[in-house]
N, C-alpha and C positions, 0 to 999 in steps of 0.2 A: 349250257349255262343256266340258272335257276333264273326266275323270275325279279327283275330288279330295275334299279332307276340310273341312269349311269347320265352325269350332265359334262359336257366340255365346254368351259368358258372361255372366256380372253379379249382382247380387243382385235380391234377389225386386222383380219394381215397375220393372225397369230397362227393359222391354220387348222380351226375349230372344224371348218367345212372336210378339209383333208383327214380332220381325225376319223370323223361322223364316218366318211367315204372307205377309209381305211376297215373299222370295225365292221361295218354291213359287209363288205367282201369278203372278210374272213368271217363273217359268220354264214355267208353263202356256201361259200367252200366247205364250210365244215355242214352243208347239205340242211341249211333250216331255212327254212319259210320268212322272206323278209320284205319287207314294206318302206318305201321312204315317201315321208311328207315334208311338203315346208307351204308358208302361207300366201296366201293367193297376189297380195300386192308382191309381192318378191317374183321378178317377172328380166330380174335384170341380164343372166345368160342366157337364159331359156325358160319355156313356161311349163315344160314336160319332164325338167333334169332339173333334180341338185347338182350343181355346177361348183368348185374352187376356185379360189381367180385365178389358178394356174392351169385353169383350164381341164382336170379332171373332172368325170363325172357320172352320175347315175339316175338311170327314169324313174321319176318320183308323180305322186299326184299333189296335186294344191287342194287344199282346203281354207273356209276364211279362219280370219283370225282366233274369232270366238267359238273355234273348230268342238264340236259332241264327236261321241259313239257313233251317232249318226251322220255326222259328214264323212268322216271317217269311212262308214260301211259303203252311202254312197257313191262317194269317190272311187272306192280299190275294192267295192265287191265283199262277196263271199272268204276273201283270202281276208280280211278282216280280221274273222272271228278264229281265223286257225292261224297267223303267224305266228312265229315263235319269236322273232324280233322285229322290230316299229321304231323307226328312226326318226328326228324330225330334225331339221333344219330351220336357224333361222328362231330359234324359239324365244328372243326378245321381242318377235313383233305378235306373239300370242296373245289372247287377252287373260284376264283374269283368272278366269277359269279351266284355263291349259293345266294348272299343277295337279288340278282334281281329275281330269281327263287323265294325265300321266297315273298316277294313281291305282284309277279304277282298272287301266289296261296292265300294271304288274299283280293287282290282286287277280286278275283274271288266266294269271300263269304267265305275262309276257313281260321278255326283255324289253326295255326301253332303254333309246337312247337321244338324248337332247342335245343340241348344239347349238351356241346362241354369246352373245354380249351380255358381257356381267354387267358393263355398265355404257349407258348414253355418251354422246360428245360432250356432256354438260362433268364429265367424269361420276355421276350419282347412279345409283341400281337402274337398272332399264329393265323396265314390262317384269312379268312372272319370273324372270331368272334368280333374283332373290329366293324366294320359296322355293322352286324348284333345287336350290344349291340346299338348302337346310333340308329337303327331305330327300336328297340323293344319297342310293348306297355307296357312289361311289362320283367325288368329281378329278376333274384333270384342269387346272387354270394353265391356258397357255400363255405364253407371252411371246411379245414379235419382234422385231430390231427395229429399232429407234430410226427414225430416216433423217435425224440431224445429227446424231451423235454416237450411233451404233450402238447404246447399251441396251440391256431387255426394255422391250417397251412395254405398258400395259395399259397403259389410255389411248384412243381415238381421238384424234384431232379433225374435227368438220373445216375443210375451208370453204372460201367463197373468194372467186378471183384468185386462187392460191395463196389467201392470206388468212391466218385463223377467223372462224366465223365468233361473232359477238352477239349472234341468240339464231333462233330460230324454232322450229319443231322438231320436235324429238326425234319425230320416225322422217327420217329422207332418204330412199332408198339410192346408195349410189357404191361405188368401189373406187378406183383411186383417182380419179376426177372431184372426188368430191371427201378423201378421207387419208390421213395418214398416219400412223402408228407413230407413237410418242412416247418417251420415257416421262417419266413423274416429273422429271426437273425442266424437257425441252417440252413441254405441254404446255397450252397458253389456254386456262380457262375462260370462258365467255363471259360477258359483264355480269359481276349481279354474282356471280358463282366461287365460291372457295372451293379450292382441293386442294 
């Protein structure tokens, strides 16, 4: 496959991590050089595996947020500079300069692929996946079942005490103790927030 930027969005539970996992395997199989990263606070199944919450998974390296070329080489070596595919997980908690890094690594001849929340518990764009979605060759939005009402969901609901949370910080690393998939209509925004 030529050199490209491939992002899979959705909200938490939509199976963005399964897509990521799906696609590196078949591109293992079809015998290329592949690499998986996700960022260093992301520690929540394991700290050497991209993980789905269903429990599949693949050994990956961490790098911080605000991951270069150079964390990158550091982390996973010499197979760096010769993968043919670079996966990342997790690509909402990137910082800023993740889209530029994506980027430089498809002008460099590599597939990419991202996988990340299009958008925060506040339902608004979360971290780089905005940019990342506008300069992708190619995106997938998934959506996940509503845990109140069974329709497609596409927002993340944050609780606290299992009741919608009314603010907090953005990034809380958690899974379903702390998050559940909601359609547009059973989604309860945090104070202060329209959607």
């Amino acid at each position: 496959m030529p050199a490209r930027l491939e992002v899979i969005a959705g909200c938490m539970f939509s199976g963005k991590t399964e897509e990521l996992l799906r696609r590196v395997e078949r591109a293992r199989i079809a015998r290329k050089t592949v690499l998986l990263f996700k960022p260093s606070l992301d520690t929540r199944y394991s700290a050497e595996e991209v993980v789905a919450h269903h429990g599949r998974s693949l050994p990956c390296f961490r790098v911080p947020a605000n991951a270069s070329l150079h964390d990158l080489r550091t982390a996973a070596g010499w197979e760096t500079d010769t993968a043919d595919v670079i996966g990342f997980d997790e690509g909402n908690f990137f910082g800023p300069e993740f889209p530029s890094l994506c980027e430089e690594l498809v002008r460099s001849g590599r597939r990419v692929i991202v996988a990340g929340l299009d958008q925060n518990f506040r339902a608004q764009p979360f971290g780089p996946m905005p940019l990342l979605l506008a300069l992708a060759d190619e995106v997938l939005k998934l959506s996940a079942v509503c845990v109140r009402c069974g329709q497609p969901a596409t927002r993340t609901q944050r609780l606290v005490d299992g009741k919608p949370a009314t603010g907090g910080p953005e990034v809380l690393v958690g899974g379903q103790e702390s998050y559940e998939a909601r359609c547009r209509a059973c989604y309860v925004p945090p104070e202060g927030v329209r959607a």
